[in-house]
N, C-alpha and C positions, 0 to 999 in steps of 0.2 A: 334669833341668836345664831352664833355662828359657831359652828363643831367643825373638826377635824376626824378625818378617819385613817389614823395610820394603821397600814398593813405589820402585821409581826409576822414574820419569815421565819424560816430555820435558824438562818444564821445573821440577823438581818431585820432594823427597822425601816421601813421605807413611809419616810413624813409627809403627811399632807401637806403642804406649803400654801395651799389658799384655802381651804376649807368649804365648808358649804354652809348655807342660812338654809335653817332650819325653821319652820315654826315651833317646833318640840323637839326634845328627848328621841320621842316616836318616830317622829318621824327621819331622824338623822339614823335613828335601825331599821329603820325601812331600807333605809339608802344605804348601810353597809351589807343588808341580806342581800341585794338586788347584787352589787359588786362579790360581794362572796361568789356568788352562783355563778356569775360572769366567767371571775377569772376560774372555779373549779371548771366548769365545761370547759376553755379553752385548755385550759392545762390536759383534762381527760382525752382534749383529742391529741395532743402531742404524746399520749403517753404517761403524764405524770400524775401524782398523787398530793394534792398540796391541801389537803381534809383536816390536814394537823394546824394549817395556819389560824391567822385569827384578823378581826379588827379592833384595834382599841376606837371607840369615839372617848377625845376630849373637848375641853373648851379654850378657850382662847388662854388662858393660864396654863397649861398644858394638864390640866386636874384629869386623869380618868374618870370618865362618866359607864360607861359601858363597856366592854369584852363581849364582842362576838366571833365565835369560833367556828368557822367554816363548818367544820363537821355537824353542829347546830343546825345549818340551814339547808339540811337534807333532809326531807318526806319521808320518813321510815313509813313501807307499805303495811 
C-alpha cells in the first residue's frame, strides 16, 4: 500500500507528493521514526529545536492513519 508522510511544522505542512509502498501500517512508522531522527539531529546540529514537529502518515485518500511526533522518537534514558 502506499502511505504518505507529511511533515507538520510550526507554521507549515510540507506534503509528500510521491509517498512510499509500504507493506503495512508498521512499517510506514518505521520509516517516519527513521526521518524524525534524521531531520531532529540535523536541525540539533544547526542549533535548532524541531521536537514539537510531527509526521502525519496517510493513504492515498489523504485519511490520517497515524501522528508521529518527533519528540515520541527519543529514548528517554
Amino acid at each position: 500500500m502506499r502511505y504518505y508522510l507529511h511533515q507538520i511544522q510550526t507554521d507549515e505542512i510540507v506534503r509528500d507528493p510521491e509517498g512510499s509502498d509500504c507493506a503495512a501500517l508498521l512499517n510506514a512508522e518505521a520509516e517516519a521514526v527513521d526521518a524524525a531522527r534524521e531531520m531532529m539531529a540535523s536541525a540539533v546540529r544547526t542549533g535548532r529545536d524541531i521536537s514539537h514537529w510531527a509526521i502525519e502518515i496517510t493513504d492515498a485518500d489523504g485519511r490520517v492513519l497515524k501522528r508521529v511526533a518527533f519528540a515520541s522518537t527519543l529514548r528517554r534514558g
